[in-house]
Backbone as CSV, one residue per row, in Angstrom:
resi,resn,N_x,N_y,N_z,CA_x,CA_y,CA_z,C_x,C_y,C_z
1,UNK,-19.041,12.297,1.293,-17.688,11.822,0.990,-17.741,10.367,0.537
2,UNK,-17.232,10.017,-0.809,-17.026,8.649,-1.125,-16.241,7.726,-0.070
3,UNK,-16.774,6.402,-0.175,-16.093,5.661,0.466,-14.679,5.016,-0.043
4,UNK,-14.047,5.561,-0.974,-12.923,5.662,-1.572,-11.533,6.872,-0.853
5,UNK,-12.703,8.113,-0.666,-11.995,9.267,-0.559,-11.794,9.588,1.422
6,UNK,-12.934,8.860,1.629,-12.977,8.413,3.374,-11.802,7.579,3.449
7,UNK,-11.533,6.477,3.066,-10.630,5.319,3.256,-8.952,5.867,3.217
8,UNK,-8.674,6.593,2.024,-7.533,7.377,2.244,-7.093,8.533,2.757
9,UNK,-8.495,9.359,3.440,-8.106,10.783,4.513,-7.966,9.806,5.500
10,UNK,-8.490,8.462,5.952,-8.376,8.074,7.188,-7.143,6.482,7.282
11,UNK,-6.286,6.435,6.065,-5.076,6.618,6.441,-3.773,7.280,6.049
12,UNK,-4.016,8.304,5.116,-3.652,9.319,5.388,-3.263,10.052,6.676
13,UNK,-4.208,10.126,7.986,-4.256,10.554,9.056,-3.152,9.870,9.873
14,UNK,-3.246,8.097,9.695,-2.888,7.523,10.502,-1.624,7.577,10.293
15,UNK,-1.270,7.516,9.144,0.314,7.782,8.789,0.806,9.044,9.328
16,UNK,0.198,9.985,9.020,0.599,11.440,9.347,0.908,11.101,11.050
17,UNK,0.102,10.873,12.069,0.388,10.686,13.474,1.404,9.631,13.375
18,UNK,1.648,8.055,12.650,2.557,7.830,12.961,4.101,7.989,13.031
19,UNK,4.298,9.192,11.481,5.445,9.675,11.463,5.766,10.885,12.294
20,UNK,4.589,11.466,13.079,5.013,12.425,14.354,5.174,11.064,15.414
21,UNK,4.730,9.907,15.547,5.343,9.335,16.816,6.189,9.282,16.803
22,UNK,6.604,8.616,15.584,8.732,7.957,15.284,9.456,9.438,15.527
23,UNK,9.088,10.911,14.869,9.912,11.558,15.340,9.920,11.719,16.949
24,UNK,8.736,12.190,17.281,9.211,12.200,18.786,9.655,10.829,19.710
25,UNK,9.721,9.691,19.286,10.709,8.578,19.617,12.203,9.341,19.728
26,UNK,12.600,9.609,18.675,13.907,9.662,17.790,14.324,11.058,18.796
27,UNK,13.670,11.784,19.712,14.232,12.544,20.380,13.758,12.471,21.711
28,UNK,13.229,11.439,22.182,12.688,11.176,23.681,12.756,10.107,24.116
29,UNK,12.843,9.757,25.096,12.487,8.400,25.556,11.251,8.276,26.792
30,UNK,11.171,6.799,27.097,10.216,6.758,28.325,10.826,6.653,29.791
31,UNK,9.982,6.519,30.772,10.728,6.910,31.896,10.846,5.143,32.786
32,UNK,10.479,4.309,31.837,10.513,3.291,32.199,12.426,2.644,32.073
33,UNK,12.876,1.872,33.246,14.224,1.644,33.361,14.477,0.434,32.563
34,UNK,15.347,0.503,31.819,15.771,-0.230,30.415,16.047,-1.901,31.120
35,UNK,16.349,-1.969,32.302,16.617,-3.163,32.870,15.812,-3.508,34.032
36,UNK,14.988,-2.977,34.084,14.095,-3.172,34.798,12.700,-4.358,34.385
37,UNK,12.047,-5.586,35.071,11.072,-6.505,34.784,10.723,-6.113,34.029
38,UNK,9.806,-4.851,34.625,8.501,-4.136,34.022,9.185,-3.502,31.923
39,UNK,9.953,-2.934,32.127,10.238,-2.786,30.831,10.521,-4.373,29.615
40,UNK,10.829,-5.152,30.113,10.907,-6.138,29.670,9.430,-6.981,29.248
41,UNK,8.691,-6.610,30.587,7.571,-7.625,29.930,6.722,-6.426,29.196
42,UNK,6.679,-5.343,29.348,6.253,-4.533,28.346,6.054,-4.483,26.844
43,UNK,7.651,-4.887,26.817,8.220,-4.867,25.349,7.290,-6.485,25.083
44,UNK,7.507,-7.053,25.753,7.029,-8.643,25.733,5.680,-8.498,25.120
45,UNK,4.771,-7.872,26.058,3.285,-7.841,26.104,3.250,-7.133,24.684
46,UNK,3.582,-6.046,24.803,3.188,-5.193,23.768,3.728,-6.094,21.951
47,UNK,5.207,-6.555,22.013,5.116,-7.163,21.024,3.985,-8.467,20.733
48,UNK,3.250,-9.158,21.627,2.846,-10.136,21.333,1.468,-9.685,21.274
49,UNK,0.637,-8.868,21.748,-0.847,-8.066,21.197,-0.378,-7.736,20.223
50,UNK,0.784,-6.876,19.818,0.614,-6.196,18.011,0.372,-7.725,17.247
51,UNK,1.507,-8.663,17.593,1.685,-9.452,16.622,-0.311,-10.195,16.713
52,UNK,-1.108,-10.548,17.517,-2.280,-11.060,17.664,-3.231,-9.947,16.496
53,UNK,-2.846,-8.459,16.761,-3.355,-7.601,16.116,-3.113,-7.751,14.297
54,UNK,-2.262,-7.971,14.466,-1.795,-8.228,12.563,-2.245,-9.549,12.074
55,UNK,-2.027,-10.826,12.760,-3.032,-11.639,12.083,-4.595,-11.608,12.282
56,UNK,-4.725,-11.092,13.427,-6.548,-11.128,13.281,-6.740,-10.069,11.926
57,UNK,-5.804,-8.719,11.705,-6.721,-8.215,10.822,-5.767,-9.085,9.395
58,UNK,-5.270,-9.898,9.005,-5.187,-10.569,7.804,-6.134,-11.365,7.942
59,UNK,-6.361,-12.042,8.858,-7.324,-13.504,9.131,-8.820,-12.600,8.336
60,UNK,-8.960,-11.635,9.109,-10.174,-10.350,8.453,-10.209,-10.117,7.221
61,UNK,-8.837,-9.907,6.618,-9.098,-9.092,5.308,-8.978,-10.290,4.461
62,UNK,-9.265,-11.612,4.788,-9.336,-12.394,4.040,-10.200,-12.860,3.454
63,UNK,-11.428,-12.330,4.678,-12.874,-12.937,4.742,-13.590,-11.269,3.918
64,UNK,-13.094,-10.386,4.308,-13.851,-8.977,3.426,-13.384,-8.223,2.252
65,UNK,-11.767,-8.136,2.551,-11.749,-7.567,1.293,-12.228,-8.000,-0.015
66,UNK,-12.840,-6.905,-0.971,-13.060,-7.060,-2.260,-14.421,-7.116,-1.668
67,UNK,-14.987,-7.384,-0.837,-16.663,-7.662,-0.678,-17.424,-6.349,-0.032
68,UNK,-16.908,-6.178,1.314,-17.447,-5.033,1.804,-19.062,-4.761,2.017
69,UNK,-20.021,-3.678,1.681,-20.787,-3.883,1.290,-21.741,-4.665,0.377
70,UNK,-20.743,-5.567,-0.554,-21.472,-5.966,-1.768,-22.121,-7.534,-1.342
71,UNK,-21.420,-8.461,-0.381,-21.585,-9.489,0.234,-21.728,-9.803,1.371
72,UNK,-22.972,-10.004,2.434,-23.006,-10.187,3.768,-22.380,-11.576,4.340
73,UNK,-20.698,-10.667,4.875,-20.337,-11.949,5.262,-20.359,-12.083,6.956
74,UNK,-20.673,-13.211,6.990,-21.212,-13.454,8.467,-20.357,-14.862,9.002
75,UNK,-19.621,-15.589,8.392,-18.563,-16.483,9.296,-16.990,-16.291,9.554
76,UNK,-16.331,-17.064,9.837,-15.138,-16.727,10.469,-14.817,-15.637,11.236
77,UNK,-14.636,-14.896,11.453,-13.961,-13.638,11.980,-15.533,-12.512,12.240
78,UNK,-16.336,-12.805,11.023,-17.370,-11.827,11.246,-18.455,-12.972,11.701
79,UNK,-18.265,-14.033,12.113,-19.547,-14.408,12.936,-18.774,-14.598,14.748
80,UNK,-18.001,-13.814,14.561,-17.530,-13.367,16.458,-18.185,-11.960,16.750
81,UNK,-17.772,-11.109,15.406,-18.364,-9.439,15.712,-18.549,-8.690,14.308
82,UNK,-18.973,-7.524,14.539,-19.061,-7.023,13.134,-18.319,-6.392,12.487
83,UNK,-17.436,-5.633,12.846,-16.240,-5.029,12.738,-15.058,-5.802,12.716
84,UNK,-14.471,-7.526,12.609,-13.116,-7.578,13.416,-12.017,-6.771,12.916
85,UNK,-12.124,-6.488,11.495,-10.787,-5.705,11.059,-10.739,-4.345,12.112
86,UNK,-11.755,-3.477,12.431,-11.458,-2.386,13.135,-10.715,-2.770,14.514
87,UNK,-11.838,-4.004,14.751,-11.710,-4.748,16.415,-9.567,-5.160,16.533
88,UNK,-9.154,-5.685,15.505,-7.799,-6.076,15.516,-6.822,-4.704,15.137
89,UNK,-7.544,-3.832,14.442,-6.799,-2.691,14.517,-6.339,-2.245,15.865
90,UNK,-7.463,-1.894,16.468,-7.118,-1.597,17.724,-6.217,-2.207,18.791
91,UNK,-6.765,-4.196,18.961,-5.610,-4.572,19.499,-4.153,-4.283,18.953
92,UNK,-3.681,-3.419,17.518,-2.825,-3.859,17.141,-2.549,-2.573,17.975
93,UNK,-2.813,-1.529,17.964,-2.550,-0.274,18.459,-2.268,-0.557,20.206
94,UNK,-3.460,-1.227,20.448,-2.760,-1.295,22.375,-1.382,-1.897,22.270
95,UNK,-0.745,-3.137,20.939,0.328,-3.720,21.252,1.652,-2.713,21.390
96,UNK,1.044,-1.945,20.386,2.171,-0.698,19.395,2.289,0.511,20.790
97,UNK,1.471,0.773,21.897,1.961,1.410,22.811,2.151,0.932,23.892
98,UNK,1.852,-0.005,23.867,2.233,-1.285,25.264,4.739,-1.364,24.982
99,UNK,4.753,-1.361,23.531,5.625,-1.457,23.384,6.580,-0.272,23.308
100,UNK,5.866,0.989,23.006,6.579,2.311,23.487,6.711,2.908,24.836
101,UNK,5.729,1.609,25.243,5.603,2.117,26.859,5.048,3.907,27.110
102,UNK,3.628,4.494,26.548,3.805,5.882,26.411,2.343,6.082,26.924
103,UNK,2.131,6.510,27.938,0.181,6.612,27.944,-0.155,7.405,27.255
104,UNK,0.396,9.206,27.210,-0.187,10.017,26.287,-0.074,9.420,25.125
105,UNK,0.830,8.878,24.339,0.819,8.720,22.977,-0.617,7.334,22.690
106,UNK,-0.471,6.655,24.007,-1.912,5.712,23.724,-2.885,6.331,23.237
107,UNK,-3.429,7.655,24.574,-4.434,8.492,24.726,-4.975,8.686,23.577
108,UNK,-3.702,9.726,22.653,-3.564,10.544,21.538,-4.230,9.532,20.554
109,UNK,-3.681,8.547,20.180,-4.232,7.555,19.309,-5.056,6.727,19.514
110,UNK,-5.715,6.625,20.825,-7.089,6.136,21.118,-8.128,6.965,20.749
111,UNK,-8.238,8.384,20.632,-8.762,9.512,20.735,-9.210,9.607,19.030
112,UNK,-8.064,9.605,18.641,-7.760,9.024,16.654,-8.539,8.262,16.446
113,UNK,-8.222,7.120,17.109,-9.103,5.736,16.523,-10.656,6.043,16.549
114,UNK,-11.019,6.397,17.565,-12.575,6.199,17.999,-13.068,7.327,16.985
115,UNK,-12.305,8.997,17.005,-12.681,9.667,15.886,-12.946,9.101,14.410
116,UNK,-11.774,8.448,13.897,-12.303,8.099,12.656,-12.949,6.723,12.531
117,UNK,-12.493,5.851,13.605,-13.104,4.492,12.908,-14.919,4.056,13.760
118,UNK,-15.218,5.128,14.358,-16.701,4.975,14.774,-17.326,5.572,13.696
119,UNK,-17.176,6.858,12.947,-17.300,7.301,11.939,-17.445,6.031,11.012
120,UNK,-16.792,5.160,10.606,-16.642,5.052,9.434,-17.453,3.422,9.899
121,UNK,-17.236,3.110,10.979,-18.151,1.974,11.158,-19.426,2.117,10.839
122,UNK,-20.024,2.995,11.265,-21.610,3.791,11.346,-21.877,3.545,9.648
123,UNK,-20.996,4.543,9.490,-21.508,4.286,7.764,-21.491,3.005,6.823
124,UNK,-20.418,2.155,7.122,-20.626,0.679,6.673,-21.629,-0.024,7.044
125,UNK,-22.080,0.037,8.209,-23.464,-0.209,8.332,-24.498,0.147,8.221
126,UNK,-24.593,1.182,8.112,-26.093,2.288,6.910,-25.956,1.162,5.836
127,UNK,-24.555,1.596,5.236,-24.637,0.758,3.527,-24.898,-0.369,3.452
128,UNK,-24.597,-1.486,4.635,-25.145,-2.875,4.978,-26.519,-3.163,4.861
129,UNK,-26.774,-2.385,5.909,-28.727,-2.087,5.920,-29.440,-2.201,4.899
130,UNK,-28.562,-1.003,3.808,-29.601,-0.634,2.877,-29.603,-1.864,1.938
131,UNK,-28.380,-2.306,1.510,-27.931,-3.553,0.775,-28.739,-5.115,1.111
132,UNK,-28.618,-5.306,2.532,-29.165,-6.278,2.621,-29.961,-6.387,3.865
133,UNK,-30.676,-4.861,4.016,-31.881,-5.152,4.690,-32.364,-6.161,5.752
134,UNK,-33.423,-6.828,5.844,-33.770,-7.684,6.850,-31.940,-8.887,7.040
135,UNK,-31.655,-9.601,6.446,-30.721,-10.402,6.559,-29.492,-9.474,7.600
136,UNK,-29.107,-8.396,7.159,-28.294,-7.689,7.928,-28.899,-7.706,9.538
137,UNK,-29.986,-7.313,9.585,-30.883,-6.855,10.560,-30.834,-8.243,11.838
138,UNK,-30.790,-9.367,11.015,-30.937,-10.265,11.980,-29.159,-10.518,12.574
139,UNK,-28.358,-10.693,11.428,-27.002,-10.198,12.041,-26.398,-9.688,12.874
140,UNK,-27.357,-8.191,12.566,-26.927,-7.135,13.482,-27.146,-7.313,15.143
141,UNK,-28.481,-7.781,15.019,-28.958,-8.265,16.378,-28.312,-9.187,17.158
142,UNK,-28.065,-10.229,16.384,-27.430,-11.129,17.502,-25.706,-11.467,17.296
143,UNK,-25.354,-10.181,17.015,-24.204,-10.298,16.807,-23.105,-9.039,17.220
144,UNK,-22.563,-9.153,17.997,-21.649,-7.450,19.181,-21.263,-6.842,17.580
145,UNK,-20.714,-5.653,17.887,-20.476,-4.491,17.354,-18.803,-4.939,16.773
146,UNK,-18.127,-4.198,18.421,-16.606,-4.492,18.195,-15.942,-5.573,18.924
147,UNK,-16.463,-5.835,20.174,-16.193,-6.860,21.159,-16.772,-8.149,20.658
148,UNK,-15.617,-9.242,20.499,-15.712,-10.573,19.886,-16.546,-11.584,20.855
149,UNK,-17.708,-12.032,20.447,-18.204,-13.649,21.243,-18.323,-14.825,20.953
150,UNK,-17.553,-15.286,21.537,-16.430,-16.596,21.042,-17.543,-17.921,20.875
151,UNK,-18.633,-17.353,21.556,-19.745,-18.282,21.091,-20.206,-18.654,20.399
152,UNK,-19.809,-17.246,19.495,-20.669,-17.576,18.218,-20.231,-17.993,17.190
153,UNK,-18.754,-18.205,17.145,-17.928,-18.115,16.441,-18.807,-19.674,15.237
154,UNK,-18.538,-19.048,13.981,-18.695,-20.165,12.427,-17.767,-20.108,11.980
155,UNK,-16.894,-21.733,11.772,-16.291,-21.208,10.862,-16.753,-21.458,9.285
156,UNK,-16.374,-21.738,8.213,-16.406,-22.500,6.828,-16.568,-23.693,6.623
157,UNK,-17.995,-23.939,6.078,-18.318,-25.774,6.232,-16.774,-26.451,5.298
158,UNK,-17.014,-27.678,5.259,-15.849,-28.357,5.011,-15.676,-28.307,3.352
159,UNK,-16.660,-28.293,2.784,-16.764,-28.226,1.414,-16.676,-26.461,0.626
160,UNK,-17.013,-25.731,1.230,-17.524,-24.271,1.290,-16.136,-23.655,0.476
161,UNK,-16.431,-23.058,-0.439,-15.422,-22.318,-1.104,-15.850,-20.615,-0.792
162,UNK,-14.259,-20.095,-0.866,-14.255,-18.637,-0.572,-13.347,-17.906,-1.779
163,UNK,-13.768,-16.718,-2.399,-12.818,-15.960,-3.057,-12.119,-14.894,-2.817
164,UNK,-10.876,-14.836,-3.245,-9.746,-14.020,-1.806,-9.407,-13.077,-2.956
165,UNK,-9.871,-11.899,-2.776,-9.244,-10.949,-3.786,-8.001,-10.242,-3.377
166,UNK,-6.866,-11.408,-3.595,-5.378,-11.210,-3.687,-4.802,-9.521,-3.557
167,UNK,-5.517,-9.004,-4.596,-4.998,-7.440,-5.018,-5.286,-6.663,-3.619
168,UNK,-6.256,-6.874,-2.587,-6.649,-6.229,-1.391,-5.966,-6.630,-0.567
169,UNK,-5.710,-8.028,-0.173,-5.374,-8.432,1.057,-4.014,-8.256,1.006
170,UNK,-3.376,-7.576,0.020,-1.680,-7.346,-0.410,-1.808,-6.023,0.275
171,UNK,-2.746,-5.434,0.647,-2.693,-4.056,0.568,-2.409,-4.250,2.350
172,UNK,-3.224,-4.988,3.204,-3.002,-5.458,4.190,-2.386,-6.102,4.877
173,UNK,-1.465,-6.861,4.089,-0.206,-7.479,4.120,1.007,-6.505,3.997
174,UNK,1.262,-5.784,3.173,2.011,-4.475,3.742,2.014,-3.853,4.494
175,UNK,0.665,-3.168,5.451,0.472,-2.487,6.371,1.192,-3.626,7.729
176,UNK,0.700,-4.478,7.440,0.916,-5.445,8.457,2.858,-5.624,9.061
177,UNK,3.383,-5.857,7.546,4.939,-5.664,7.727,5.538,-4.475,7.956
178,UNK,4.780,-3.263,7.738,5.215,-2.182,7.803,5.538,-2.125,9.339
179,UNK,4.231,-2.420,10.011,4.379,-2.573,11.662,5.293,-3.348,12.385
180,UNK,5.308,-4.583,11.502,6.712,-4.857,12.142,8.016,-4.471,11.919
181,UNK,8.030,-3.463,10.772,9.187,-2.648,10.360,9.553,-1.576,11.276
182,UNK,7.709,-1.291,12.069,8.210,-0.200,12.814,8.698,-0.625,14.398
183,UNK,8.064,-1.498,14.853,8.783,-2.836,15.832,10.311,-2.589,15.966
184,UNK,10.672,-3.113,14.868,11.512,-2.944,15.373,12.718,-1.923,14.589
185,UNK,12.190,-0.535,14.167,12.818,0.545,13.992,12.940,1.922,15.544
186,UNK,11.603,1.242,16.335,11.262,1.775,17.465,12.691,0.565,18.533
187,UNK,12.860,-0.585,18.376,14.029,-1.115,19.289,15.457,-0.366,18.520
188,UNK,15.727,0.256,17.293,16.744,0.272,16.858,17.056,1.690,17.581
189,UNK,16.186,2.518,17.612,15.917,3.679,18.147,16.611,4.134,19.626
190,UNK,15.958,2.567,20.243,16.264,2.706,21.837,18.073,1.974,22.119
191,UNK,18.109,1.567,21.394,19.918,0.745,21.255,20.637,2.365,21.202
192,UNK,20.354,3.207,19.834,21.144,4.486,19.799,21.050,5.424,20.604
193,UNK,19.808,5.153,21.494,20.053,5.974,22.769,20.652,5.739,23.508
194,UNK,20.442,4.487,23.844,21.110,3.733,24.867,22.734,3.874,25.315
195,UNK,22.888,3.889,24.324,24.609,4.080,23.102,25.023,5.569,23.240
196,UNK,24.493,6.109,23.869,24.578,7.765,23.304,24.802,8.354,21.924
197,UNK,24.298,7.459,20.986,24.607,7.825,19.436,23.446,8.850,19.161
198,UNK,22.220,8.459,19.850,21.056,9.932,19.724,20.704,10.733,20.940
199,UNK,20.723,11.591,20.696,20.421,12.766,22.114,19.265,12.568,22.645
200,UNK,18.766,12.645,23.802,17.325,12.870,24.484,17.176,13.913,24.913
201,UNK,16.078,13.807,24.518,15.424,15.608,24.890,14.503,15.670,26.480
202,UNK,13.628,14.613,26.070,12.681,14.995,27.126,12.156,13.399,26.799
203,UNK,11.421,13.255,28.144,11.237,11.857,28.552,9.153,12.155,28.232
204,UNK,9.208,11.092,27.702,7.568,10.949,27.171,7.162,10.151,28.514
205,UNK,5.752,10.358,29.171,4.895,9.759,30.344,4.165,7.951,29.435
């Protein structure tokens, strides 16, 4: 499978699960009490990991897109870990169910994540390997997978120029607002329940 045709079954996917979450939003709620601490700092927590989640992966797609395989980049963001765009995906995802308050729906999309994006990590790094060989190799070694070490962190010498291929990181910049579109289409959700303007069916765990 091209790495073209991988990239859009796997969000393809993600879309597909997220428009089954919003529907089952739109007819359930959680069993957490609307005035209660705990729902409050929920919403709290969970909005403020997504929001950490959306700039780490712009801060990311600033430093890779357009490069990918073709350029071993190894500072900012990728001299903490090797993955951060996957690594901030994920925080963005703990924010996004921290804020639905839902464990199965975590589960469900933890289960997602690790299916496609271990997959697809594996193979970016075959193609790394083969590309840049020993240099990767020493990278690889002293440098975590998905978990960030703040030790290691490089950033960009002071003089050091970078090229930002605009046309990509737009692509990530949408995804990014989209999430906060869904932020807060998921609070607009819970007002019309609240309201009795939408029916509940059944209460999500």
């Amino acid at each position: 499978m091209s790495k073209n045709i991988e990239a859009k079954y796997r969000l393809l996917i993600s879309r597909i699960f997220l428009i089954i979450v919003v529907f089952l939003l739109l007819l359930s709620d959680n069993k957490v009490n609307n005035w209660s601490p705990a729902y409050t700092w929920l919403e709290f927590f969970g909005y403020s990991v997504g929001l950490v989640g959306i700039i780490g992966r712009i801060w990311s797609s600033l430093f890779i897109e357009g490069y990918k395989t073709k350029t071993l980049i190894t500072k900012g963001p990728y001299s903490l870990m090797r993955n951060p765009l996957y690594f901030f995906s994920f925080i963005l995802l703990i924010g996004f169910c921290l804020f639905i308050k839902s464990i199965i729906i975590f589960i469900i999309f933890l289960m997602i994540w690790i299916l496609i994006y271990r997959k697809t990590m594996n193979n970016e790094e075959s193609n790394l390997i083969s590309s840049h060989d020993k240099d990767y190799m020493i990278y690889f070694n002293k440098t975590p997978k998905i978990f960030p070490n703040f030790n290691l962190y490089r950033p960009l010498n002071k003089n050091e120029k970078m090229n930002i291929h605009i046309f990509k990181v737009e692509r990530v910049l949408k995804e990014s607002f989209g999430f906060l579109f869904l932020f807060g289409l998921i609070k607009l959700i819970e007002f019309l329940q609240l309201n009795g303007i939408l029916p509940v069916y059944f209460h999500l765990i």
